[in-house]
C-alpha positions as CSV (number, residue, x, y, z in Angstrom):
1,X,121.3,80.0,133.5
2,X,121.4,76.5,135.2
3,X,118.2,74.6,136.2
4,X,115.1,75.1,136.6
5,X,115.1,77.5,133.6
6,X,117.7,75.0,131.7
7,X,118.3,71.7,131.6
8,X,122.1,70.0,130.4
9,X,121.7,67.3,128.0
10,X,123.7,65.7,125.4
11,X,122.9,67.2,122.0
12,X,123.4,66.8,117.8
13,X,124.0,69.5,115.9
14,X,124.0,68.0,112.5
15,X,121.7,65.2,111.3
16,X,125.2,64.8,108.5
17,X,127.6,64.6,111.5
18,X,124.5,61.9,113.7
19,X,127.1,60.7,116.1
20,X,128.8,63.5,117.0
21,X,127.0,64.9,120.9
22,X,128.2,67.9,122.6
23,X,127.4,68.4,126.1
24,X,125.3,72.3,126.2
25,X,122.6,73.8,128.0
26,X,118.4,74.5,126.9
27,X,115.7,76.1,127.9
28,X,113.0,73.9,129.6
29,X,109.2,75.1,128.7
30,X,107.6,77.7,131.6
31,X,106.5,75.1,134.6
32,X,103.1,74.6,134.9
33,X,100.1,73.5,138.1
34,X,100.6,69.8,136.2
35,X,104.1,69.8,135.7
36,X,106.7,67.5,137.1
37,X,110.7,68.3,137.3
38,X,112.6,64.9,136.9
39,X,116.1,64.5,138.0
40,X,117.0,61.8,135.5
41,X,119.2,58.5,136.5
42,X,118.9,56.6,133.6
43,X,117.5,56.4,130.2
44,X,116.6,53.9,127.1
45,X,118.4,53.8,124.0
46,X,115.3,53.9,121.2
47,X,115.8,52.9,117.8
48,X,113.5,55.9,117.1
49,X,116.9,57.8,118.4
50,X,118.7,56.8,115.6
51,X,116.3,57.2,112.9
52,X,115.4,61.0,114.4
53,X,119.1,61.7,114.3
54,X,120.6,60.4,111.2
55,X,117.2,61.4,109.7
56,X,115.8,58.3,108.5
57,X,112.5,59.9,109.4
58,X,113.3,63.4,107.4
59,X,114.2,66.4,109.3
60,X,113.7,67.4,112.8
61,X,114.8,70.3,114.9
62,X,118.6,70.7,115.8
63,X,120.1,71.1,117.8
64,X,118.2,68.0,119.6
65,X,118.4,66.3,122.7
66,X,117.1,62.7,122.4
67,X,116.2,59.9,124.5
68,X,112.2,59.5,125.3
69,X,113.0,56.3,128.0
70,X,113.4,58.2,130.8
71,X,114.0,57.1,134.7
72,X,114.1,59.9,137.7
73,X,113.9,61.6,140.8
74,X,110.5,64.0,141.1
75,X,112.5,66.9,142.8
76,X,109.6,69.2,142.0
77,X,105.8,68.9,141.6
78,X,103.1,71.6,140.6
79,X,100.1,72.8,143.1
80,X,98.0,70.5,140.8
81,X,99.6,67.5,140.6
82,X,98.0,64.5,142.9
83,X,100.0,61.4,141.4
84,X,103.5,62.0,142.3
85,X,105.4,63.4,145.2
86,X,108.8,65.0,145.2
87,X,111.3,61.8,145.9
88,X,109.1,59.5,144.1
89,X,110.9,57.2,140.8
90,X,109.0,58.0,137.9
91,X,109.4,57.7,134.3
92,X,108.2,59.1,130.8
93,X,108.0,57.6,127.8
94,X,107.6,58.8,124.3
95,X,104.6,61.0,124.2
96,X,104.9,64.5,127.2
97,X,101.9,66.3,126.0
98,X,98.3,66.7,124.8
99,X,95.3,68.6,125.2
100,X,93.4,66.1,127.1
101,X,90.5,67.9,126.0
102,X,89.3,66.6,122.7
103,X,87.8,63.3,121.6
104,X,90.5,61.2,121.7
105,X,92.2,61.9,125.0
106,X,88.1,62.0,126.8
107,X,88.1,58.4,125.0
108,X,91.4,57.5,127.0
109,X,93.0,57.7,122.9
110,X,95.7,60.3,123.9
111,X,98.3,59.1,122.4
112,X,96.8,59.5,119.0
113,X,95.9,63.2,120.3
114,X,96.1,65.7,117.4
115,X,97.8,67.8,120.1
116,X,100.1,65.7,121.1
117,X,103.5,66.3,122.0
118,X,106.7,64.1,121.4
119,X,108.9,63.6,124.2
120,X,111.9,65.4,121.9
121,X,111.6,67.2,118.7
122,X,108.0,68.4,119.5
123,X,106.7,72.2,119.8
124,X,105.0,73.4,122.9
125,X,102.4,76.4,122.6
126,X,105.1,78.7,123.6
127,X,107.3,77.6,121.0
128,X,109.7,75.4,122.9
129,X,111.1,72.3,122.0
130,X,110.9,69.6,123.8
131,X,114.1,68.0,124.7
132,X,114.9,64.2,126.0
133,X,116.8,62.1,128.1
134,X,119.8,62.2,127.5
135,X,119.7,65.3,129.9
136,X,120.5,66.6,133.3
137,X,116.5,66.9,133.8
138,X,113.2,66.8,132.2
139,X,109.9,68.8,132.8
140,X,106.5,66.5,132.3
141,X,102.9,66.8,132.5
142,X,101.8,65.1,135.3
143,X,99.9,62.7,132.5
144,X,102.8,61.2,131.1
145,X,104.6,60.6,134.3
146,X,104.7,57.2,135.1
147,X,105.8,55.9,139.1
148,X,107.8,53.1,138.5
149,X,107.3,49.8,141.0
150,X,109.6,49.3,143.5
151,X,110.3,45.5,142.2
152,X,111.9,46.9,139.0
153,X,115.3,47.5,138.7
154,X,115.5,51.5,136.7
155,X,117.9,50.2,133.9
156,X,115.1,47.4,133.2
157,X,112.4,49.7,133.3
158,X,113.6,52.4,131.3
159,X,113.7,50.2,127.5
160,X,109.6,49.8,128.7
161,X,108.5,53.2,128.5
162,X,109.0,53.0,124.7
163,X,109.8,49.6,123.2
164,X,107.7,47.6,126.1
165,X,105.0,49.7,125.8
166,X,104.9,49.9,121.6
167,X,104.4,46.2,121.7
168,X,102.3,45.7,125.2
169,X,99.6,47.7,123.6
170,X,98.8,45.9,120.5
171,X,99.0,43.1,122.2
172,X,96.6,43.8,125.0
173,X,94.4,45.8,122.3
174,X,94.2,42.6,120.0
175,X,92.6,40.4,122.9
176,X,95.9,38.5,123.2
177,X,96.2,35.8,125.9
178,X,95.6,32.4,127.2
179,X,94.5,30.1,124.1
180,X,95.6,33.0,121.7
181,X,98.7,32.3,119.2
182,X,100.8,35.3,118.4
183,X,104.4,35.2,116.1
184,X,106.9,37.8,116.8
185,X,108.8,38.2,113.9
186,X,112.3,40.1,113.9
187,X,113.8,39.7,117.4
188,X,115.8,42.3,118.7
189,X,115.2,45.3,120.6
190,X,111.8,45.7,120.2
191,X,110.6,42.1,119.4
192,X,112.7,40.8,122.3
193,X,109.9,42.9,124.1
194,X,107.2,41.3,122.4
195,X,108.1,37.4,122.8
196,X,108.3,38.6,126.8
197,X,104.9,40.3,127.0
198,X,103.0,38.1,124.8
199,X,104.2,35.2,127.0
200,X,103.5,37.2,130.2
201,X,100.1,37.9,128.8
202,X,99.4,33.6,127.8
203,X,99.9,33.5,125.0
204,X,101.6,30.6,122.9
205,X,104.5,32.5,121.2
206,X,106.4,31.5,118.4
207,X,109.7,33.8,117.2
208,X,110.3,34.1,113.1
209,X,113.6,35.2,112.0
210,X,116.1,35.6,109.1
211,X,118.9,35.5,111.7
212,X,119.3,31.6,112.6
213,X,121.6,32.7,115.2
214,X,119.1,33.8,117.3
215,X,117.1,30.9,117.9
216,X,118.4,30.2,121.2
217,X,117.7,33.6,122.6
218,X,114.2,33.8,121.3
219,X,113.3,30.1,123.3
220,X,115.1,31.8,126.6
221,X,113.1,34.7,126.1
222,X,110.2,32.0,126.5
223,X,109.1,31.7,122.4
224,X,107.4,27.8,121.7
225,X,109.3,27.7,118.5
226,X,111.6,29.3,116.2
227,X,111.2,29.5,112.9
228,X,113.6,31.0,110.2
229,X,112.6,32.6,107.7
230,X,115.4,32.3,105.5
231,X,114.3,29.1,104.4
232,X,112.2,28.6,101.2
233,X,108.3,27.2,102.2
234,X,109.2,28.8,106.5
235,X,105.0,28.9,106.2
236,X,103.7,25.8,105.0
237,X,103.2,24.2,108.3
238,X,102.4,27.5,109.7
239,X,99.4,27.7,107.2
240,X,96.1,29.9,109.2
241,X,98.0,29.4,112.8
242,X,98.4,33.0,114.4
243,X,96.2,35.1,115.7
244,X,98.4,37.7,115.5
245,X,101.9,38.5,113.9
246,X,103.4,40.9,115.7
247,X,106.3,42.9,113.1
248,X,108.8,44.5,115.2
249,X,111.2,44.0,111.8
250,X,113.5,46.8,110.7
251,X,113.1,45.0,106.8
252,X,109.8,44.9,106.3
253,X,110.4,46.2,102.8
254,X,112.2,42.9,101.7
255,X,109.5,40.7,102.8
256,X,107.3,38.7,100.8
257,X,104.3,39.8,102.5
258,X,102.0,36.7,101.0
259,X,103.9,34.0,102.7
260,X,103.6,36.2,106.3
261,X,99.9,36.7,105.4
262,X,99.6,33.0,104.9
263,X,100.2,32.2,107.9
264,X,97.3,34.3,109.8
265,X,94.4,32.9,110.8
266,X,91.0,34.2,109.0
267,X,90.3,37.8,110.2
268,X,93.6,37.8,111.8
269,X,96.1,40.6,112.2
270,X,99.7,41.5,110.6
271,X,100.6,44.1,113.1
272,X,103.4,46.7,112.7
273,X,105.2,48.0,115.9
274,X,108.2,49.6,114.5
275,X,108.4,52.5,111.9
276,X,111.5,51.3,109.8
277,X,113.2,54.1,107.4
278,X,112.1,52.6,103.9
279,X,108.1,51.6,103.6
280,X,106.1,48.4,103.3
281,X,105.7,46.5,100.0
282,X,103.8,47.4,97.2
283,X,100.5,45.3,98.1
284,X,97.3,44.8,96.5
285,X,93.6,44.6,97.7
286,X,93.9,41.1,96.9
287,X,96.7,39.9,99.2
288,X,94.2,39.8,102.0
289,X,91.7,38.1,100.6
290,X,92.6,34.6,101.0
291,X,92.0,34.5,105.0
292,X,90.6,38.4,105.3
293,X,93.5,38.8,107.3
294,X,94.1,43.1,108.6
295,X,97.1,45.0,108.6
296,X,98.1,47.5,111.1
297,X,99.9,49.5,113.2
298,X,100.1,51.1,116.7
299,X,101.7,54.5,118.1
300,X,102.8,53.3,121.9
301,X,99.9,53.2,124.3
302,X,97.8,55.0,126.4
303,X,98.5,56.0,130.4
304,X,96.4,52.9,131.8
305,X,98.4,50.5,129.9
306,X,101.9,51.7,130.6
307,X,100.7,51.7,134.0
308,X,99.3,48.0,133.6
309,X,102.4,47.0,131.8
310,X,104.9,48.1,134.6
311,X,102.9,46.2,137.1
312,X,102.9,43.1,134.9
313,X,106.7,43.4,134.3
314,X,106.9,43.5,138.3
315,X,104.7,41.0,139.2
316,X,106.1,38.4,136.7
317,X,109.8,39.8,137.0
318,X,110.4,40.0,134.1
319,X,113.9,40.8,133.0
320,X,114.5,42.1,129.7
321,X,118.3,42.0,128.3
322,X,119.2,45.1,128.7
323,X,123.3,46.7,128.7
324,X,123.8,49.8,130.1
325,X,126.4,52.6,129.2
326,X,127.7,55.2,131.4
327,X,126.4,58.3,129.7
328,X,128.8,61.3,127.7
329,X,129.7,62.2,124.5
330,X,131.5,59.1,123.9
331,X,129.0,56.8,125.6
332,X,125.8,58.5,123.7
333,X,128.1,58.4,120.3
334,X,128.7,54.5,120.8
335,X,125.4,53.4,122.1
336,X,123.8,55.0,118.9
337,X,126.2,53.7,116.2
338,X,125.7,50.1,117.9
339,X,122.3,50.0,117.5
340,X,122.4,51.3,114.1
341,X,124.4,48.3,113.6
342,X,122.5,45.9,115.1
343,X,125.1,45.2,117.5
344,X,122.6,45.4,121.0
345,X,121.1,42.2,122.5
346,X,118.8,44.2,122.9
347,X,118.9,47.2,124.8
348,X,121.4,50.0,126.0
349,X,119.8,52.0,128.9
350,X,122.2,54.9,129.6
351,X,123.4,55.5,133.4
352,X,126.1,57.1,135.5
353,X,124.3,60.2,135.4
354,X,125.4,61.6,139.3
355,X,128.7,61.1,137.2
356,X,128.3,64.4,134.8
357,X,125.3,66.3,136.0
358,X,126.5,65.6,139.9
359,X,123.6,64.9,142.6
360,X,120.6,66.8,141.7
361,X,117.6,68.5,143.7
């Protein structure tokens, strides 16, 4: 049965066979008063797409539709819902559920609900899965459904509702702005993201990279400096300057975490924004001691600052580099394997989707 009881999406069958998508129906979870039908146009490629399905991050439910940057039509709305109207362009991110009832989401924390539900690979109460983007339609809680400013264009804004908002966050959270210093280290699809909002934001950025070749991009992007890391002694003259070291790195586990440390102010922050497949190196109480610098991490953001963010990427048109692909089996199987490969600068937003799912009410 078509929609509303099914949605069409793009699905893997086999976390072996990662690249392989076949174009099937599933069921969408009962609509409820706060629900929101989304007739989507376009949607990110995550790197969190790639790990799920090849799993780098262990097993998850197949067959799965993923894809949690997601751009639409509302072409329905529940009695509740006071936010969005049908026809409005909205969006949804990585996180469709919660309880919004205990501590956390009272405390405006919801995205580190207990209860919380992941835009694909999650389990409703009624035991549905939750399915993503790469889909004819998706049903969200009026919560986690985002309306989108007019001033940005959809395949710019889709990348946001993950990777912008996974390092806008942190950022905003960690006091970053005018007179603040923040490094960015590993610039690609999510660090692109952070040299862009930690300019937007005031900060003096600087960009630090193994990959010399990038140096270029990182200053357009607006970064102070580039500094590569490949060379022996990259910190000495960086000795207790950042505020903040933003990681967006997908090789955290090679790093010598001392000389990264060393370049943190006292009290400062070594803050990780990506989940990479193999973990951090071994470290030891000690490693922190000469400036009392933190470590960290962040998952996404709460509704204010998405909402926030968006305004600031319109506001300051901001244009992240972005690529889009027409979406299909062939167009989902490429846009996965290139980013696997590192061969994005820096984003893939998926579109065409009138194309194979044809106009949509």
């Amino acid at each position: 049965m078509p929609y509303p009881e099914t949605s069409t999406g793009y699905m893997v069958h086999d976390q072996k066979n990662w690249t392989k998508f076949t174009k099937q129906e599933f069921k969408l979870k009962p609509f409820g008063d706060n629900d929101i039908d989304i007739a989507i146009d376009a949607c990110g490629v995550c790197g969190s797409d790639v790990h799920t399905i090849d799993g780098g991050w262990g097993d998850a439910p197949m067959p799965l539709c993923v894809g949690h940057e997601v751009i639409g039509r509302a072409v329905k709305v529940g009695p509740s819902v006071k936010t969005v109207s049908v026809g409005d362009r909205v969006g949804v991110g990585a996180q469709i559920g919660a309880d919004l009832t205990c501590g956390n989401c009272k405390a405006h924390q919801e995205n580190y609900c207990p209860s919380a539900v992941d835009t694909y690979g999650g389990a409703y109460p009624d035991g549905t899965i939750s399915q993503g983007g790469y889909s004819s339609h998706i049903r969200a809680h009026e919560y986690f459904t985002f309306k989108i400013p007019d001033g940005l264009d959809s395949e710019l804004a889709a990348p946001m509702l993950c990777a912008g908002i996974t390092t806008y966050s942190p950022l905003k959270r960690l006091g970053i702005g005018p007179g603040k210093k923040v490094a960015v280290v590993g610039i690609g699809g999510l660090g692109h993201f952070g040299i862009l909002f930690a300019k937007a934001l005031g900060a003096e950025v600087y960009a630090l990279s193994h990959s010399p070749s990038k140096r270029n991009d990182a200053l357009q992007l607006g970064a102070k400096e580039f500094v590569s890391t490949r060379e022996k002694g990259w910190n000495e003259p960086y000795k207790f300057q950042f505020d903040v070291i933003l990681n967006c790195a997908d090789a955290t586990d090679k790093f010598n975490m001392g000389d990264y440390f060393s370049t943190i102010k006292v009290n400062g922050v070594f803050h990780n924004c990506g989940f990479p497949d193999r973990p951090l190196p071994q470290l030891s109480a000690q490693d922190f001691a000469p400036n009392g610098c933190y470590i960290g991490a962040n998952h996404i953001g709460n509704r204010e600052e998405m909402l926030e963010m968006l305004e600031v990427a319109a506001k300051q048109k901001l244009k992240p580099w972005v690529e889009t692909i027409d979406i299909s089996e062939e167009g989902c199987a490429q846009a996965v394997q290139r980013v696997y490969n590192n061969d994005v600068r820096y984003r893939f937003t998926l579109v065409g989707y009138d194309k194979v799912f044809g106009q949509r009410a």
